[in-house]
N, C-alpha and C positions, 0 to 999 in steps of 0.2 A: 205823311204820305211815304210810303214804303214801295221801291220799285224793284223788282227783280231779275238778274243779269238769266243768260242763260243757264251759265254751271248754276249758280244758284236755284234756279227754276228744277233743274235735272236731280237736283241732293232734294228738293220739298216733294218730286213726284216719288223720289227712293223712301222717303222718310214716311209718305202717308200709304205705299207698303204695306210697313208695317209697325199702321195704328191700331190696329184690330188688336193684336200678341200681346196689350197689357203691358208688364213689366220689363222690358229688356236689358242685358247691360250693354252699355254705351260700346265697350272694347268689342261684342258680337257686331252690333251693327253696323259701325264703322268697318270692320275687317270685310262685312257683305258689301256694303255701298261706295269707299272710298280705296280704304290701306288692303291691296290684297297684292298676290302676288302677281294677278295680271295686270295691274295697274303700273305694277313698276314703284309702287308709294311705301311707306310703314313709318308710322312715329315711334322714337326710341325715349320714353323720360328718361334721363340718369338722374336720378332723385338726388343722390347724396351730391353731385356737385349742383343741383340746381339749375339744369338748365336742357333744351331739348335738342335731339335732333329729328332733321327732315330727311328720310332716305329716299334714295331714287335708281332706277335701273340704269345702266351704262347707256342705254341707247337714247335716258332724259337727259341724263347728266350733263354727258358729251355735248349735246344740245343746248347751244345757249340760249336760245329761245323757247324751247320747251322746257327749259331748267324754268328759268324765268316766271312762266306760265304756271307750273308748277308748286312754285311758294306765291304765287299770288293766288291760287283755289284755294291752298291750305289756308290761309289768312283768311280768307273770304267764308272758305268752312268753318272756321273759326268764330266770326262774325257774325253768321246766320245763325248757328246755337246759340250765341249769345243771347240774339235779337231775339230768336221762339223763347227761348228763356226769358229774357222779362216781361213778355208782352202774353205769359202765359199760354204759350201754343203748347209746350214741353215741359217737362217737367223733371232737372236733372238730380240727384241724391245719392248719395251715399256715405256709411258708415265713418263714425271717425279714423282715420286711416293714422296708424302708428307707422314709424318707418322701418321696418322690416328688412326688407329689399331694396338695394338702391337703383334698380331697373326696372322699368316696366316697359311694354311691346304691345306694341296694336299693329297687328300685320298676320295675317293667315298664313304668312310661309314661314313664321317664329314659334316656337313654342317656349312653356317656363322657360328660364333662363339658368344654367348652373356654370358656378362661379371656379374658377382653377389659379392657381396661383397667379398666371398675369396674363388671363383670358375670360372673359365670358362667353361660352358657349353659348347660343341661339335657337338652334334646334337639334333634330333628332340626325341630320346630316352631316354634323358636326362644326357647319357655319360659325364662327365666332370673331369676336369684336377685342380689340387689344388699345384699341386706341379710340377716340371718341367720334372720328369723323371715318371710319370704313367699316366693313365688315367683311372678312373675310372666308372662302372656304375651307375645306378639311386640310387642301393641299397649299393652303395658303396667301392665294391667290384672289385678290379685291374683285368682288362680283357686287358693290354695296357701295358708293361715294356719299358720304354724309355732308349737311351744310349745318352749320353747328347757329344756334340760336342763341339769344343771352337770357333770355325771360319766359320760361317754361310755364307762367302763374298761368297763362288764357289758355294755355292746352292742359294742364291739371283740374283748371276749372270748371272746364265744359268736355272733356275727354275720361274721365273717370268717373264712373261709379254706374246708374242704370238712369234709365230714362224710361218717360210714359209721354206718349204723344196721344195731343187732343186731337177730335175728329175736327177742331177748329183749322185744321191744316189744310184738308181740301179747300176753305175756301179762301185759303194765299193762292191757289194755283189757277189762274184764268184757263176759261174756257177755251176752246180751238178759235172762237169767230170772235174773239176778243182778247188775242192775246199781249197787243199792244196797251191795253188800258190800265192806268197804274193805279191799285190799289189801295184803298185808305184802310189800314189794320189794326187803328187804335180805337177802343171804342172810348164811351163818354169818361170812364174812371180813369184809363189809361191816358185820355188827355191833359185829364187836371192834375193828376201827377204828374205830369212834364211840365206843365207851367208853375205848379208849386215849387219845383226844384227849381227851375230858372228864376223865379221869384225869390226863391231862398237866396240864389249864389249872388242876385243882385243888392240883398237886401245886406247879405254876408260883405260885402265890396266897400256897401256904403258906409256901415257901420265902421270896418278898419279905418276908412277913410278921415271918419270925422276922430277916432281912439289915435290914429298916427298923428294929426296934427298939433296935437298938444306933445310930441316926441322932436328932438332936435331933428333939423331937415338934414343932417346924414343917416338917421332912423329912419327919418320920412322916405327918403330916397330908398335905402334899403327895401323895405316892405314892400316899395310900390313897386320896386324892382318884381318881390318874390311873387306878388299877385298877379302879375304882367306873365311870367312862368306859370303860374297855376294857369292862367286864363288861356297859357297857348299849349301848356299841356291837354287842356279840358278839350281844347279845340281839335286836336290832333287826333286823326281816325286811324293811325297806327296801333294795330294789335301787335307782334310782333315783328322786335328789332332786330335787323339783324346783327353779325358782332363785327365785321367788317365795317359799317356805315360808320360816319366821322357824328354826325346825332345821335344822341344816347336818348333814353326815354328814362326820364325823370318820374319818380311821385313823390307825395308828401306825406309825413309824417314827426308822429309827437316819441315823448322817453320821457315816461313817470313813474314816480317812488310813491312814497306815502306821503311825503310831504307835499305830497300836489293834492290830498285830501281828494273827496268827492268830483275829481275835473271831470268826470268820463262822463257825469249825468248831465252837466253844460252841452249848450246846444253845440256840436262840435262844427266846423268849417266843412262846407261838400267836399273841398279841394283834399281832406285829407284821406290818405290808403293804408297807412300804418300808424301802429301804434306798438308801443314795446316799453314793458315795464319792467320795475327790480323786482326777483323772484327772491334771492337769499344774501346772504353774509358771509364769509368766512367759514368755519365747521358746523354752526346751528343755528344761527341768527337768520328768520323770514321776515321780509318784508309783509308786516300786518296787513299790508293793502293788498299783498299779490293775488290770494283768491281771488277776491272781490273783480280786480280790475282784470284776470284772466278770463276769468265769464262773462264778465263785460264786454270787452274786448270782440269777443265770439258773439256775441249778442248783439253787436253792432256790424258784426258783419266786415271788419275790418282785418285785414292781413295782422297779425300779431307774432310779438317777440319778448323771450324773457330772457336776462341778466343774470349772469351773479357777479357780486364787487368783491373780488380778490384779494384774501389780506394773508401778503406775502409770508410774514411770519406763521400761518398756519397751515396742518397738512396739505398740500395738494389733492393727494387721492380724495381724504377724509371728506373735503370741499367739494372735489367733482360728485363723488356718492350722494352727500346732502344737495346738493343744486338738482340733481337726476329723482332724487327720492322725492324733492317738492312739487316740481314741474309733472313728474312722472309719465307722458308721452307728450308727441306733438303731433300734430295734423300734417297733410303731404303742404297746406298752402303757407305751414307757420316759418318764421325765421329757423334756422338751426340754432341750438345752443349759443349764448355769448357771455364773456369773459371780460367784463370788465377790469381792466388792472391802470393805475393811472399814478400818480406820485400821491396823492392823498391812502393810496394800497396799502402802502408798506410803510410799517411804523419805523422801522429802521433800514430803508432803502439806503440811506445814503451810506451806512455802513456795511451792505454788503456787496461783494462781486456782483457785477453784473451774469457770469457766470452760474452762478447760485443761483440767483434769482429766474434766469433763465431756462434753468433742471427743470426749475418747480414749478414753473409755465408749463412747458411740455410733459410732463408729468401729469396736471390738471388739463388740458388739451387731450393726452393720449387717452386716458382714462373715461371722458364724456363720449369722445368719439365709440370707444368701443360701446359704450352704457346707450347711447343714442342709436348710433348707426348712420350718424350724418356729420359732417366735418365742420366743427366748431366757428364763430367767428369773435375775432382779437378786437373790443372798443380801446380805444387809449391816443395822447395827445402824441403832436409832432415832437416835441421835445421830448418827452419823456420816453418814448419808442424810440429813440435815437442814441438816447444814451444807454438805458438798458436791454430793448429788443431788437438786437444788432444779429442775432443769427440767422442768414441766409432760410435757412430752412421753414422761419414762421411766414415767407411768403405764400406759403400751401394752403394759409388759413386765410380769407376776406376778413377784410378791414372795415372795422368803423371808426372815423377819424375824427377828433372831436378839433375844430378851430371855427374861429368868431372872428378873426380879423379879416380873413380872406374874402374876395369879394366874389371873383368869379369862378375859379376853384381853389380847393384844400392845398395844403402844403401837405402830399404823402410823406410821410419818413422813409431811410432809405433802403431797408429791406423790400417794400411796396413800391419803389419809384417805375419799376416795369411791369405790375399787375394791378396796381392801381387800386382804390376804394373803391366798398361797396355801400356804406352809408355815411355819408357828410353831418355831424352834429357843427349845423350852420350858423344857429343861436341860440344864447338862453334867457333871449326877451323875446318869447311871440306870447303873441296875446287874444286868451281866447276868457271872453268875459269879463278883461280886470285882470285874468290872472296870468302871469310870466310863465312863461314852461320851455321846456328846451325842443327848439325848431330841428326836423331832418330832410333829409334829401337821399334818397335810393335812386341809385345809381344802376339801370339793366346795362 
């Protein structure tokens, strides 16, 4: 049973509109219906750091109650695409998207974007952005207060590409002499898939259940912990978080080589949203499985990310080319580039500077970012990042952290002690059929 609020009601009567027009893309009609310049609204993605902002006119802003008001629509706007998106009202698509540009604008008073040494211009009046949370005009002057968001994935997902609305939409929208009457919008197939899945996550519960009890009861404890997490993540009708709140929004995820063989055809867990495997080696060496498990990956419909394992004594450049030349683009939803570097890297770490070793990081770091256009992210242990990636400056890059002892969270190393992780490698006993694989935790 699907009930719908007023805003909500006001975007499905905008939306059936325009069902008639066929193809639309999603950035026109939202700049008609929602992001325009009368509205005071425009969503800014900044692709390359990953994360979105909410803009709003001085006279929302100022307003703490229309602020308020205002990221709860967008959330809600948010939510409703969703919702016509699964339940087959809409129909959202678009193109594999390489990264290009690290800004996109949905807003009728923006246009293209062009880039100047430490500005991006906005539009033709010379409006530009310097910093992530204003924008400002020709004279310098904040006409733009932004509220910066940590998890851009549910406005990429449903804010990019074109849309086809069904004529199924009119009838979400009650009549005048019935508008109080709440509507049932699922029909007979759309309800057995909601029970199969809830079938499934029960069935997924019980099974861990009876697989942890043959594990010592501090395993036991562990797991039941994690699934206690999954169960109140699943629970949780938060789309996005914002980066001020002290809860963070969790999901789950795997990190597979080839030695995990065929896992991705195993019935995998609902509870999980990513998946990230090894792409390459050192200057030539691919992971035999990486094909395989990147189209997989996609095929499953899962957030995906790919590796290269770092072996310090070879080129840098040479290694960033070869990791760029296998992967060869990424989608707007996939992880950025990462860099595995860890003490099994380097064949003779213990014999070199840590200085050296630290060129040749950033070296491999500079070199992806430009080949990519999206800024790298650093896998590696507490300890070994402590000893050898001590310079200040690889804070700029997210972190994924690998430790197994930690209960409730990671020991960052000390460059990351004030920007913090962005993926937790939390174990490397989860178990998905029998077989052991390495557990994550993303961290919005």
């Amino acid at each position: 049973m699907k009930k719908f609020n007023d805003f909500e009601l006001s975007i499905l009567h905008q939306l059936s509109n325009f069902q008639s027009q066929g193809v639309i893309t999603i950035k026109n009609l939202l700049e008609k219906i929602y992001f325009n310049q009368q509205s005071g609204k425009a969503i800014i993605l900044q692709l390359k750091e990953n994360y979105a902002i909410f803009f709003l006119s001085s006279s929302i802003f100022l307003n703490s109650s229309k602020q308020k008001q205002s990221i709860l629509e967008l959330t809600q706007l948010v939510r409703l695409l969703d919702f016509l998106k699964d339940n087959g009202i809409i129909a959202i698509f678009r193109k594999a998207h390489t990264i290009k540009s690290p800004i996109f604008l949905i807003s009728d008073y923006f246009n293209e974007p062009i880039f100047e040494k430490d500005k991006i211009i906005v539009n033709t009046e010379g409006a530009y952005t310097d910093k992530p949370e204003v924008i400002k005009n020709k004279e310098g002057h904040i006409i733009y207060n932004g509220i910066q968001f940590n998890d851009s994935s549910a406005i990429i997902k449903n804010m990019l590409g074109s849309i086809v609305i069904s004529d199924e939409i009119n009838e979400l929208i009650p009549k005048k002499e019935s508008k109080t009457k709440t509507f049932n919008y699922f029909n007979q197939i759309k309800k057995r898939k909601y029970i199969l899945t809830v079938v499934a996550l029960l069935f997924l519960l019980l099974q861990n259940f009876h697989l942890h009890q043959k594990q010592s009861k501090e395993n036991q404890k562990q797991f039941n912990k994690i699934h206690k997490q999954i169960q109140s993540s699943l629970n949780n009708s938060s789309v996005i978080t914002l980066k001020s709140q002290k809860q963070h929004k969790l999901n789950y995820g795997i990190d597979i080589s080839k030695w995990n063989g065929d896992i991705l055809n195993n019935k995998l867990p609902d509870s999980l949203y990513f998946v990230i495997c090894k792409a390459t080696q050192g200057e030539k060496i691919i992971d035999n499985k990486f094909d395989y498990n990147w189209n997989k990956i996609s095929k499953l419909q899962l957030k995906r990310g790919a590796y290269h394992f770092f072996v310090i004594d070879d080129n840098p450049e040479k290694q960033a080319i070869h990791y760029w030349n296998t992967v060869k683009n990424l989608n707007i939803d996939d992880f950025p580039p990462i860099v595995d570097i860890e003490t099994a890297s380097g064949y003779k770490v213990s014999h070199q500077k840590s200085t050296a070793l630290e060129k040749k990081l950033f070296i491999f770091l500079n070199t992806i970012e430009k080949l990519s256009g999206r800024i790298p992210m650093i896998y590696s242990s507490h300890q070994f990042a402590n000893k050898h990636i001590v310079n200040k400056k690889f804070a700029k890059y997210p972190l994924w952290i690998a430790d197994y002892e930690s209960k409730e969270k990671p020991l960052v190393p000390n460059v990351w002690k004030h920007k913090g992780w962005k993926i937790w490698q939390k174990s490397d006993y989860y178990d998905i059929n029998s077989n052991k694989i390495d557990f994550d935790v993303l961290n919005y």
